[in-house]
N, C-alpha and C positions, 0 to 999 in steps of 0.2 A: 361023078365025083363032085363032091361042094368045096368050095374055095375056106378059104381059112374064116376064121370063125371074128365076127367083127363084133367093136364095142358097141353098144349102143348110143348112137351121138347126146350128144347134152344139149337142149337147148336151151335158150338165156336164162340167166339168173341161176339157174344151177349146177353152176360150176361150183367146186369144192376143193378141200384141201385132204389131202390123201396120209394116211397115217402116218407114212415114213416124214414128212414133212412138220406134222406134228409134234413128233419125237424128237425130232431134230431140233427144234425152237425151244422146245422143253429142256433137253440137255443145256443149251448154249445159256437160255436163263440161268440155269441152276448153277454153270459155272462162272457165271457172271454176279450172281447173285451170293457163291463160295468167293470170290474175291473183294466184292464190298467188304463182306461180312470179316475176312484179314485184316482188309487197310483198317477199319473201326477198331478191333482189337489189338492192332499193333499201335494206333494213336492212341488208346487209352495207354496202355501200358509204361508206354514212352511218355507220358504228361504224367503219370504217377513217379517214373523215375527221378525227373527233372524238378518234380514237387518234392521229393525226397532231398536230393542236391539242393537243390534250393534254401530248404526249410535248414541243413547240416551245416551250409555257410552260416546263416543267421547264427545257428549256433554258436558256432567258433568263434564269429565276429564280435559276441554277446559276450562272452567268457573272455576274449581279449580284451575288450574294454572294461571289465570287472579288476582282469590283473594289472590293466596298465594304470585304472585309476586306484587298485590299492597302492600301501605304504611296500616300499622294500623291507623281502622278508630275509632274513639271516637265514644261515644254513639250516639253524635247528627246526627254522618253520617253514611251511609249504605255503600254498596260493587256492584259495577258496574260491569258486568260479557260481555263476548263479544256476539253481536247478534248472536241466534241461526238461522239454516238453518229455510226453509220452514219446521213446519208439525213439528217442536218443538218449547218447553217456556219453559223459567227456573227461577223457582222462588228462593230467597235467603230470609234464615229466619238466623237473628242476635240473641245469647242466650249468656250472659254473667255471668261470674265467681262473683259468691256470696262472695268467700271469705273464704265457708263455706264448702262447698262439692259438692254444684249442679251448675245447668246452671239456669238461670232463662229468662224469655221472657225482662224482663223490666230490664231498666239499673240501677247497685245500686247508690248510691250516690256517692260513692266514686268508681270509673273508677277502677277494682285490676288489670286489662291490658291482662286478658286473656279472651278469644270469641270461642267461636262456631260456624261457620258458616257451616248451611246445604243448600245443593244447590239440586234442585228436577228436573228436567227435566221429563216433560209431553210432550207424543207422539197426535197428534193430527191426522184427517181423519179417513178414516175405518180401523176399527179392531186396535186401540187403545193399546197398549202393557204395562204393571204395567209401572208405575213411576218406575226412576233410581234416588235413594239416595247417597248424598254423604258426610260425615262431612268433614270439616276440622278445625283443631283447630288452634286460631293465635293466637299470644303474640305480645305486645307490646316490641320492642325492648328497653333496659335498655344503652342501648350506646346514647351520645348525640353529 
């Protein structure tokens, strides 16, 4: 009877790395290499949002300073704001002083010379970022 069957020894220098060991390196890359490859695309993504937000304040902030330095408009007229870039709108909503305590949408009969004016800037194309709100309040100047 012969005894169990032996490897044949390795002598120096050729030693090796055996398949399973291979495979295994190869996996651990690839999933290391699937995780860079996230954190990169979720850092674009995220610097594209905050370039949106970003770029939407300027907007707003641009269009308030257009309405605070025009003249006070009377009921029958609105508030011109300057064109936005590509990829924004900005809508203005007029709300006038009751007299009383609130703002109301419609103008009262008697003009009391104070306004509300909100300016909203809407982000347009993909991925779309909240509207940027902005009030500003204006008065009718009492100097003539």
């Amino acid at each position: 009877m012969t005894g169990p069957a032996r490897r044949p020894r390795r002598h120096r220098g050729e030693e090796g790395e055996t398949l399973i060991e291979v495979l295994v390196a190869v996996v651990l890359m690839g999933v290391a290499f699937v995780a860079v490859l996230g954190g990169i695309g979720t850092a674009i993504i995220s610097s594209l949002t905050q370039a949106k937000v970003t770029g939407a304040d300027s907007v707003v902030r641009s269009a308030a300073e257009k309405v605070v330095s025009d003249p006070y408009a009377s009921c029958a007229r609105g508030y011109e704001t300057p064109t936005p870039p590509a990829g924004y709108t900005v809508t203005v909503t007029v709300e006038y002083w009751d007299g009383v305590g609130t703002f109301a949408p419609s103008c009262p009969t008697a003009d009391t010379g104070v306004q509300k004016v909100t300016l909203t800037v809407h982000t347009t194309g993909p991925r779309p970022v909240k509207d940027t709100t902005l009030d500003v309040v204006k008065r009718e100047s009492m100097l003539s």
